[in-house]
N, C-alpha and C positions, 0 to 999 in steps of 0.2 A: 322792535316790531310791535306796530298796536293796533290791530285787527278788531275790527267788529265783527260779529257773529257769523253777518251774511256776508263780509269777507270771505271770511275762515269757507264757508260756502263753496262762493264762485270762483276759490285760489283752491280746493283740492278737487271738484272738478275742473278746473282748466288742466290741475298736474296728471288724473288719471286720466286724461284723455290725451294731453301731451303733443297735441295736434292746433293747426287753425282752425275757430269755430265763428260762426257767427254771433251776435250775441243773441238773437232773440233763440238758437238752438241752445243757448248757455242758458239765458231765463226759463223754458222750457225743464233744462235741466234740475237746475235749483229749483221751478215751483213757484218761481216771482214773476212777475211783469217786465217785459224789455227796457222799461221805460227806471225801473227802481234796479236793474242791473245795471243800465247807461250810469246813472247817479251814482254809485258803488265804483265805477271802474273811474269818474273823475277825481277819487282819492289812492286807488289803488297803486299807483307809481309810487305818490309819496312813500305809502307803506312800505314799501317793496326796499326803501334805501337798505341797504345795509347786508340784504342776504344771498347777493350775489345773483341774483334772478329779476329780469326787469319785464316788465309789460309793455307788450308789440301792440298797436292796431294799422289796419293798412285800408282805408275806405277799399268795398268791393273784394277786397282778400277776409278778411275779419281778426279777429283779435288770436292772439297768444302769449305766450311765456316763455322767453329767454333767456339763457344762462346752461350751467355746465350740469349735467347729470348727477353728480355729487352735491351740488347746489339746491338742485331741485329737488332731491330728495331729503336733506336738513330741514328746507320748508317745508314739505310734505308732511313731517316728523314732528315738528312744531306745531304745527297748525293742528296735527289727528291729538297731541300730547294732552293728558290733564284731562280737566272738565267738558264736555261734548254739550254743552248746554246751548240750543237752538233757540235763539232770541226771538224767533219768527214765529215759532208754536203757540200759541195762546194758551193753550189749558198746559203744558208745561211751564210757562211763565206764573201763571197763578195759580198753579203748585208750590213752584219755589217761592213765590211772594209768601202765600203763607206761612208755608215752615218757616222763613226768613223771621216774619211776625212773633211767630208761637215762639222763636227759636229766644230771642230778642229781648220779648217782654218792656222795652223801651220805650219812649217816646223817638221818633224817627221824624224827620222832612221828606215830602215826596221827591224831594230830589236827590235823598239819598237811596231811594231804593229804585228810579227811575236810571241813576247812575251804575247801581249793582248789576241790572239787569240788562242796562244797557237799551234803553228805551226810551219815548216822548212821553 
């Protein structure tokens, strides 16, 4: 399972809602644009291999989540586990950049902390 940020996002609200939704009620929810939720949901299958939970969409019905209650809840579990860091936040990102710097004291490439972060 390898989720990006605003995955982890639009996969625990689809689980606590557990319902069909639209997606622009789903961007809505997350706080993104319909148009960067659509982009998001063209990798979200892949992701999805392996934990027993697959993504529905049904033109005119709208999208959902698949799979057995015990299922859905391992992902749930997963996805809330660990570090809760919001790749979308800006001034939480360049918080953690810095500490990451001070932390560091290195020389770095910006690809390695555009990779940490999970970012362009």
């Amino acid at each position: 399972m390898d989720f990006t940020p605003r995955m982890k996002q639009i996969l625990t609200v689809m689980l606590k809602k557990n319902q069909t939704m639209s997606v622009q009620s789903l961007a809505e929810q997350v706080g993104v644009s319909k148009r960067t939720v659509q982009r998001e949901l063209e990798y979200i299958g892949a992701s999805l291999k392996g934990t027993g939970v697959s993504f529905m969409s049904k033109t005119g019905a709208g999208i959902w989540l698949e799979g057995s209650a015990h299922d859905k809840e391992e992902l749930y579990a997963a996805l809330t586990r660990g570090d809760s860091f919001d790749a979308g936040n800006r001034e939480e990102r360049r918080r953690r950049l810095i500490l990451e710097i001070l932390k560091d004291k290195g020389l770095k490439k910006l690809f390695y902390y555009s990779s940490k972060f999970k970012v362009s």
